[in-house]
C-alpha positions, 0 to 999 in steps of 0.5 A: 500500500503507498503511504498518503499524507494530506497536506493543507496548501495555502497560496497566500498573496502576491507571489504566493500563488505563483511560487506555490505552483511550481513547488507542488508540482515538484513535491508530487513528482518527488513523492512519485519518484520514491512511491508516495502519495500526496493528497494536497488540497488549497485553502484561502488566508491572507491579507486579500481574504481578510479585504474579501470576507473579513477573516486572514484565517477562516475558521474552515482554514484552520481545521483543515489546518488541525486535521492536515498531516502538515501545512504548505504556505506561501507569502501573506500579507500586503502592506497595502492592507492592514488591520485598523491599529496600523499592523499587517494582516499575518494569519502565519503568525496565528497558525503559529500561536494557535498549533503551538509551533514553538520551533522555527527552524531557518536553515542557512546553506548555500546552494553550490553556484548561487552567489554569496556576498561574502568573499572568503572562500569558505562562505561556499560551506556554509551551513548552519540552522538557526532555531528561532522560538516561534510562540512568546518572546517580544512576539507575545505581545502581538494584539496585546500592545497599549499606547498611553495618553498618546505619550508612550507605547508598551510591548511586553516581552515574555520568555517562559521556562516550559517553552524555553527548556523544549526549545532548548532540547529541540536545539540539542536534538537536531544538533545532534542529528546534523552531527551524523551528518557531518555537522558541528555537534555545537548549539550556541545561544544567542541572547542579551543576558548581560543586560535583561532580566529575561535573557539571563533567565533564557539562558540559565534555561538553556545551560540547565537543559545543556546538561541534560545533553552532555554529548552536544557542545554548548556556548553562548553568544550576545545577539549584536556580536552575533550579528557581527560573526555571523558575517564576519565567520559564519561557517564557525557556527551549526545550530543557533538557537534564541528568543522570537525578535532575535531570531526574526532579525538573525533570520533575514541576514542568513538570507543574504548569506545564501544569496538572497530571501528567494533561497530561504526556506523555513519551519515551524514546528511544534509536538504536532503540527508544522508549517512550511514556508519560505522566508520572503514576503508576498512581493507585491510589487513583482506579483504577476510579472513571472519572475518570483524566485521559487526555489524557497518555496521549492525547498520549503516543500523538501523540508515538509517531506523530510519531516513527515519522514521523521515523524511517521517514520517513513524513509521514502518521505525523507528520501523524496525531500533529499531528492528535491533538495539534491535536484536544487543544487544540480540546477543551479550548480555552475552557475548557469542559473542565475535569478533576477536578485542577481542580475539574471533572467531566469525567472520562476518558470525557468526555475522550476523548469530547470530543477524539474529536469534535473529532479528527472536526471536524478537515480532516487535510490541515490537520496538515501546516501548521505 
């Protein structure tokens, strides 16, 4: 019998849709290719439903969401639309409170021939994640903020030690999964101990839970001098893990060191759902002209298969994921492939085409190896 996963699709706004298309096609022949079954059905969220019918997530979304066996998102959001306090419309964010996803994981790897900023020939090799809490941190206070008398404005940040030990234990988890894998065996956290209260208080956390994981190295780092090694050296580092605001900012600079938001996939991920999703926004002001860059959307959708493997412990998932992360690489190794972020012309058509050929050159018992 082959293995059937229900994935709950939700294209989004402006680009959304047109990076989503592509991505699922190559999800399917992924699957095909390793004897899966995927069952994908599209659902309405954004910024242009809540214009619509005054809902960013319909109730009937947010089931389908709860029953999925993961979520696929695209960009949401349009600066052009907002809420009446001034804020942007970002069901994404509900999906996360609302299914608990307390794990955002942002991998940083840079895709053989996709030009990094950085000079230094090892930038070629890097490959680090970074473990962004997804629920509290500064991010709690998002509906929950005040003005008073016109005169000031309070957000409060909360950092809980629940949220903050699985967190922790998330981090030396994967940490240690990557070691078998060639990585670092290393988890540093970033935070501003040295100033606030509640940093001190994720830290101590995170040093109680390191203990528990004596065969993984753990070390520390302040936010702002991360900022600065994570340009200056980031090939040092493997799993980094930190409060939501941090990591939110800690995020878009990875982005630039992979060569741009259109190569940034992501996940977030509790005890029993996850969202899949790239790092980029909904671009508006490129929608419909065909040339959104869809390969972190492409590779969003191989770390969905990948999880799923994980979780259900079904290898052909896993192995279906690393065959579509492999045919992204073979596209755009060499340096043939060049996307308009970086003065080319191969725009998401040509994308998706390229890495579909390579997906079909690609022997999928190879996907296994590591």
């Amino acid at each position: 019998m082959i293995p059937r996963f229900r994935i709950a699709v939700l294209p989004g706004d402006g680009i959304g849709p047109e990076v989503m298309a592509p991505a699922l096609a190559l999800l399917h022949r992924a699957a095909e290719r390793v004897g899966l079954a995927l069952a994908t059905e599209e659902h309405q969220a954004g910024a242009a439903c809540w214009r619509e019918t005054g809902e960013a997530l319909p109730k009937a979304t947010m089931q389908a969401c709860r029953t999925a066996d993961a979520i696929l998102l695209a960009a949401m959001g349009d600066p052009a639309i907002r809420y009446p306090d001034g804020t942007e419309i970002a069901p994404q964010l509900d999906l996360r409170f609302e299914l608990g996803l307390y794990a955002g994981i942002r991998p940083v790897r840079v895709i053989p021939g996709v030009k990094t900023p950085l000079a230094d020939p090892r930038a070629s090799g890097i490959d680090l994640v970074i473990l962004r809490e997804s629920t509290e941190g500064l991010f709690w206070s998002r509906g929950r903020g005040e003005v008073r008398n016109d005169a000031e404005a309070r957000d409060t940040l909360v950092i809980t030690r629940a949220t903050t030990a699985r967190l922790a234990d998330f981090a030396f988890r994967l940490a240690r999964a990557r070691r078998d894998r060639g990585g670092k065996n290393l988890v540093t956290c970033v935070d501003k101990a040295n100033v606030f209260t509640s940093f001190a208080f994720f830290r101590r956390v995170f040093d109680e839970r390191a203990a528990a994981h004596p065969d993984v190295r753990a070390a520390h780092h302040y936010v702002d001098a991360m900022a600065l090694d994570l340009v200056r050296r980031p090939w040092a580092f493997d799993v980094i893990v930190t409060e939501n605001m941090f990591g939110d900012i800690l995020s878009d600079l990875g982005a630039a060191l992979m060569g741009g938001m259109g190569y940034a996939p992501s996940a977030d991920v509790g005890d029993a759902h996850a969202v899949f999703q790239p790092c980029h926004g909904s671009a508006p002001d490129i929608a419909g002209r065909g040339v959104a860059n869809p390969t972190a959307m492409i590779l969003s959708g191989a770390m969905l298969l990948e999880w799923l493997g994980e979780r259900h412990s079904e290898p052909r998932a896993v192995r279906a994921g690393s065959l579509l992360r492999r045919a992204v690489d073979a596209a755009f190794a060499g340096g043939r492939l060049v996307t308009p972020e970086h003065g080319g012309t191969a725009g998401t058509r040509t994308v998706a085409e390229a890495i579909g050929a390579a997906l079909a050159a690609l022997d999928p018992g190879e996907a296994a190896r590591p």
